[in-house]
GUZAKOL-125223 format. One record per residue (C-alpha): residue number from 1; residue in three letters; chain; x, y, z. Coordinates in pm, 1 decimal, padded with zeros to 6 digits. Example, Ala and Ser with C-alpha at 12.3 -4.5 7.8 and 13.67 -1.06 7.14 Angstrom:
BEGIN
1_Ala_A_01230.0_-00450.0_00780.0 .
2_Ser_A_01367.0_-00106.0_00714.0 .
This chain:
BEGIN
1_Unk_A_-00812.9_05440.4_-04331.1 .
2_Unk_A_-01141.5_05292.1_-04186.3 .
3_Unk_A_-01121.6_05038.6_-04465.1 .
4_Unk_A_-00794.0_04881.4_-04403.9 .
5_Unk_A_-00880.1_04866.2_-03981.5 .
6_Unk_A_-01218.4_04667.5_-04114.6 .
7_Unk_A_-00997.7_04490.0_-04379.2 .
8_Unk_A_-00722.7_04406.2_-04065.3 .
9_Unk_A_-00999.6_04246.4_-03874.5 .
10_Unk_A_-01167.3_04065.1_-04105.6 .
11_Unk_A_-00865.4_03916.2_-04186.4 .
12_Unk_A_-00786.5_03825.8_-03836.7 .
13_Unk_A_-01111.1_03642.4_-03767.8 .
14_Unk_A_-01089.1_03455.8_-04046.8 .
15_Unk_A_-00711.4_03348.6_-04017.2 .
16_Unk_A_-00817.4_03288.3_-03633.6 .
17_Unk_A_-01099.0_03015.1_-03724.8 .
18_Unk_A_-00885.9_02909.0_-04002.0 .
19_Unk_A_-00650.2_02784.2_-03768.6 .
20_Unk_A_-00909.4_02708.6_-03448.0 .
21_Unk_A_-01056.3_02455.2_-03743.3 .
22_Unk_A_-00784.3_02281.5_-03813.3 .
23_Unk_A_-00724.8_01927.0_-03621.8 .
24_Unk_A_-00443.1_01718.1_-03616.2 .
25_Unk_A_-00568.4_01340.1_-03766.4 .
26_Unk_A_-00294.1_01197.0_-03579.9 .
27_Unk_A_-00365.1_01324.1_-03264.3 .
28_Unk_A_-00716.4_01136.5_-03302.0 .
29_Unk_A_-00615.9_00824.1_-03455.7 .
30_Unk_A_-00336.1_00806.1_-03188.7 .
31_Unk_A_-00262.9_00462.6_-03040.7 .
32_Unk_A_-00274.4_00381.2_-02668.4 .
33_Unk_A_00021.4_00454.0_-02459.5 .
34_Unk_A_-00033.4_00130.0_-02289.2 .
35_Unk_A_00090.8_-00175.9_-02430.7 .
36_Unk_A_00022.0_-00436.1_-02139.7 .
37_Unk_A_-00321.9_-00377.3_-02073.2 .
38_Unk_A_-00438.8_-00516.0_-01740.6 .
39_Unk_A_-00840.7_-00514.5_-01809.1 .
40_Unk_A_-00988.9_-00628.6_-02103.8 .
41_Unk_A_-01209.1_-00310.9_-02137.9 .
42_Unk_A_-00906.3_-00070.0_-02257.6 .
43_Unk_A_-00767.0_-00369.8_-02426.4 .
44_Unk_A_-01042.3_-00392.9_-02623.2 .
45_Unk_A_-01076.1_00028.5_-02705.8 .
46_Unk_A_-00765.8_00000.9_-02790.9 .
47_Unk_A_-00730.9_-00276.2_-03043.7 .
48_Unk_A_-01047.2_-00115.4_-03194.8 .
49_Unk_A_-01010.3_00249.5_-03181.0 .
50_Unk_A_-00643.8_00318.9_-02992.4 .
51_Unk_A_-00649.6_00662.9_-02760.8 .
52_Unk_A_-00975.1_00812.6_-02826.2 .
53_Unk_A_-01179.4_00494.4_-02785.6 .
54_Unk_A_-00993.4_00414.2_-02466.7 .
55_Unk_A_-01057.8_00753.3_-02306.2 .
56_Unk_A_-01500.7_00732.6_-02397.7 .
57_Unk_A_-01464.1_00399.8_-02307.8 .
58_Unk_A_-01308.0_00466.9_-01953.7 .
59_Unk_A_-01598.8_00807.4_-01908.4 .
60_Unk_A_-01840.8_00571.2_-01968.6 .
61_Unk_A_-01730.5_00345.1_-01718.6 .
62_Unk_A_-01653.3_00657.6_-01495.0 .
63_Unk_A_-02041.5_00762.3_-01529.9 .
64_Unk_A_-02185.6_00422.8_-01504.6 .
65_Unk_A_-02030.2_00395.4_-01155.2 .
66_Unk_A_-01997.2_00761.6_-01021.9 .
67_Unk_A_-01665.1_00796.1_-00992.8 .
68_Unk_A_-01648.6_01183.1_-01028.2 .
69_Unk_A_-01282.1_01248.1_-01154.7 .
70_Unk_A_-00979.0_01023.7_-01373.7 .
71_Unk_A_-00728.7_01102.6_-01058.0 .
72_Unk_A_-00952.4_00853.4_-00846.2 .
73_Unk_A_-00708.6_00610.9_-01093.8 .
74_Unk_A_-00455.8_00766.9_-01237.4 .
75_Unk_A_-00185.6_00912.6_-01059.3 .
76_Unk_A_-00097.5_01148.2_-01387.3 .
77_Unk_A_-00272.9_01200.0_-01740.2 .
78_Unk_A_-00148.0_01289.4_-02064.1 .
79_Unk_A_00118.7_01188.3_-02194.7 .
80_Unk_A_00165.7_00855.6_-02011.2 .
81_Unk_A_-00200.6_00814.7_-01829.4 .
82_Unk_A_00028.2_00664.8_-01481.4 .
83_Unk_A_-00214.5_00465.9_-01303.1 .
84_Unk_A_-00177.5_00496.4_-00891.2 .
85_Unk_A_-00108.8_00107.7_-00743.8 .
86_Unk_A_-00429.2_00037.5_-00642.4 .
87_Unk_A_-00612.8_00141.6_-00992.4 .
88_Unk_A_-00633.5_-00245.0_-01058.7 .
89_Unk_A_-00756.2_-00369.4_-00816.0 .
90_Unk_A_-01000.0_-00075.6_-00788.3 .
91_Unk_A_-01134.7_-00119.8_-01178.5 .
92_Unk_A_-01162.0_-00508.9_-01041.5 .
93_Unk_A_-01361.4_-00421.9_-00767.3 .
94_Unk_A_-01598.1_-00199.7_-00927.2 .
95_Unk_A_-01702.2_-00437.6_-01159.0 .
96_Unk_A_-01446.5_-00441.9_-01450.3 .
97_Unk_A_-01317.2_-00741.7_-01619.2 .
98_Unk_A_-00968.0_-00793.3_-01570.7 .
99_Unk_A_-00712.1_-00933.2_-01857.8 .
100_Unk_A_-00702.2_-01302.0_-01762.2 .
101_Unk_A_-00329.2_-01417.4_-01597.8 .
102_Unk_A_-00113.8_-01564.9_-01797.4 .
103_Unk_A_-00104.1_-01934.4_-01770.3 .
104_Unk_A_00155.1_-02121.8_-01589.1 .
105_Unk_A_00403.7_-02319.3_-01824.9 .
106_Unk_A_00381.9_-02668.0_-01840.8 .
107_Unk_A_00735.0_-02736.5_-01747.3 .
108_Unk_A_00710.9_-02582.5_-01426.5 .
109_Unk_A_00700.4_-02729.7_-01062.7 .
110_Unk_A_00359.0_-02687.8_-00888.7 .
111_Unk_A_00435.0_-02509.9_-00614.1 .
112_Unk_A_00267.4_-02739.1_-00322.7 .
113_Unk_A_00526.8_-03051.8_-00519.2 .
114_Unk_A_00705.5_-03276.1_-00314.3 .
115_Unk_A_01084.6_-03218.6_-00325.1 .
116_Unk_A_01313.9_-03474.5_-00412.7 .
């Protein structure tokens, strides 16, 4: 009878790591969320290395300028990573390089024109 409890448990423990071990490769080599990326440093994680290499990029950022927690920013994580309003213009004012604006289109007015 001792046998089988030892047997029971050594079973458990290894069926427990078995599946503590086990990672899901898409969950790593998921892409961003984000498709219209406002600052060129999660544009570039992303290209390169999609979810994971936009979330160390973003702690390193976080460390390099003390900002103590990811809700400073975002107004909700995982799934959808919501930024607040003001995340922008708060990345932009702590240093971070914005996505450049799109470039007006040739046919249109300037806006300081005369009318006709």
């Amino acid at each position: 009878m001792a046998k089988l409890g030892f047997f029971a448990t050594i079973t458990a423990i290894i069926g427990a790591l078995t599946f503590a071990g086990m990672s899901s490769p898409a969950a790593e080599d998921a892409p961003c969320v984000h498709k219209d990326f406002k600052t060129e440093m999660v544009k570039d994680a992303c290209t390169k290395g999609g979810q994971k290499a936009a979330k160390e990029a973003m702690k390193v950022f976080n460390k390099d300028k003390k900002i103590k927690s990811c809700n400073q920013c975002h107004a909700k994580l995982a799934p959808n990573y919501e930024l607040k309003k003001d995340a922008v213009e708060q990345f932009g004012k702590l240093g971070g390089k914005l996505v450049d604006a799109k470039p007006a289109a040739k046919d249109a007015p300037a806006k300081d024109a005369p009318k006709k």
